[in-house]
Steps between C-alpha positions, in 0.01 A plus 500: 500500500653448826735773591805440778725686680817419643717706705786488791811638546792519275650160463211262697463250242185674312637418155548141645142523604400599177706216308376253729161592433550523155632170445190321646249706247455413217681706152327794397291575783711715730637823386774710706533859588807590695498795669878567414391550147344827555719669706511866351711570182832662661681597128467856566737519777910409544561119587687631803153643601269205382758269675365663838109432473318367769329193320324406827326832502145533348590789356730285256216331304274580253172392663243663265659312191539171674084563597414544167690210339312280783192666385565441182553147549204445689302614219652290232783693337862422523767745602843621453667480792821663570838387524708634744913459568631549859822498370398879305223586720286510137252353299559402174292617202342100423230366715426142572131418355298352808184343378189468702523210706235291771761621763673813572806515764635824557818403668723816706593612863249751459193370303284521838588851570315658196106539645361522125722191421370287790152550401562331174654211681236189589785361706792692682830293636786616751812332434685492830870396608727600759724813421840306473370255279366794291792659515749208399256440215544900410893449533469228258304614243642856452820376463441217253181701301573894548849533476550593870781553782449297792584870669260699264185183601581526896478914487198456281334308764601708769347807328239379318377184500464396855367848587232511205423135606392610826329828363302368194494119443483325856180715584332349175488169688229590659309541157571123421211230532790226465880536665791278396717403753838388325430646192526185228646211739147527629348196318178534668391859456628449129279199481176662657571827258531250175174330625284842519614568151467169413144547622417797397604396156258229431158695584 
């Protein structure tokens, strides 16, 4: 079992990374884990309150239960992994079954920054772009996916995001054996990353 992870800051193009990748291996032999699937369960406190979380904090995720389930997969048992809504800030009570796969990508801004987490990983990838493009991607997607004010996104980003990106997720670069400049309009590093799979795969 080959085990890969892929991080970079909020809106780089990692989930175009991982589709990219995807799409060049064959069905059934990859199996995802995004990191925003175990953020902590927030149900316990107001939605005014959960609405203020610092998502690009550590301290937001649920590292020893994303560790297991990647143990777990490793040694041949499928999980339940969680399923989390940004736009209540909880999980729900199903699960999505993930089956063991020949490849495991844990996908998140912060899958590098976990030391226990990295040591699982046989390959770790930075995901890098340029903080406007980052940040017009962010614009975009909150709006159209999370329900969001262009207002409520730009003070979000002022506060938290670009703050926390500097603080917790651009120092994980240096944990990376592979960066991505361009996140997924880079053909080439998507290329060499399907052929190490591809590789890795077939021996």
């Amino acid at each position: 079992m080959l085990i890969i992870g892929i991080a970079g800051g909020t809106g780089s193009g990692k989930t175009t990374v991982v589709k990219k990748i995807s799409e060049n291996i064959p069905d059934g032999e990859i199996a995802l884990l995004p990191q925003d699937s175990y953020y902590k369960d927030n149900s316990h406190l107001p939605l005014k309150e959960r609405r203020k979380i610092n998502f690009d904090h550590p301290n937001s995720i649920e590292w020893e239960l994303l560790k297991t389930h990647v143990s777990d997969l490793k040694n041949g048992k499928a999980v339940g992994q969680p399923i989390y809504s940004y736009l209540t800030c909880t999980r729900a009570d199903d699960t999505i079954e993930v089956l063991p796969q020949k490849v495991i990508i844990i996908e998140g801004i912060l899958c590098l920054a976990d030391e226990g987490l990295r040591d699982m990983m046989d390959l770790k990838v930075f995901v890098h772009a340029d903080a406007d493009d980052r940040l017009i991607r962010v614009i975009n997607r909150d709006i159209v996916e999370r329900g969001r004010s262009v207002n409520t996104v730009l003070e979000r980003y002022e506060k938290t995001v670009k703050p926390s990106h500097l603080q917790f997720i651009e120092p994980t670069k240096k944990y990376a054996d592979i960066i991505v400049p361009q996140g997924g309009k880079n053909k080439i590093a998507i290329d060499i990353l399907t052929h190490f799979i591809c590789r890795n795969l077939n021996t």
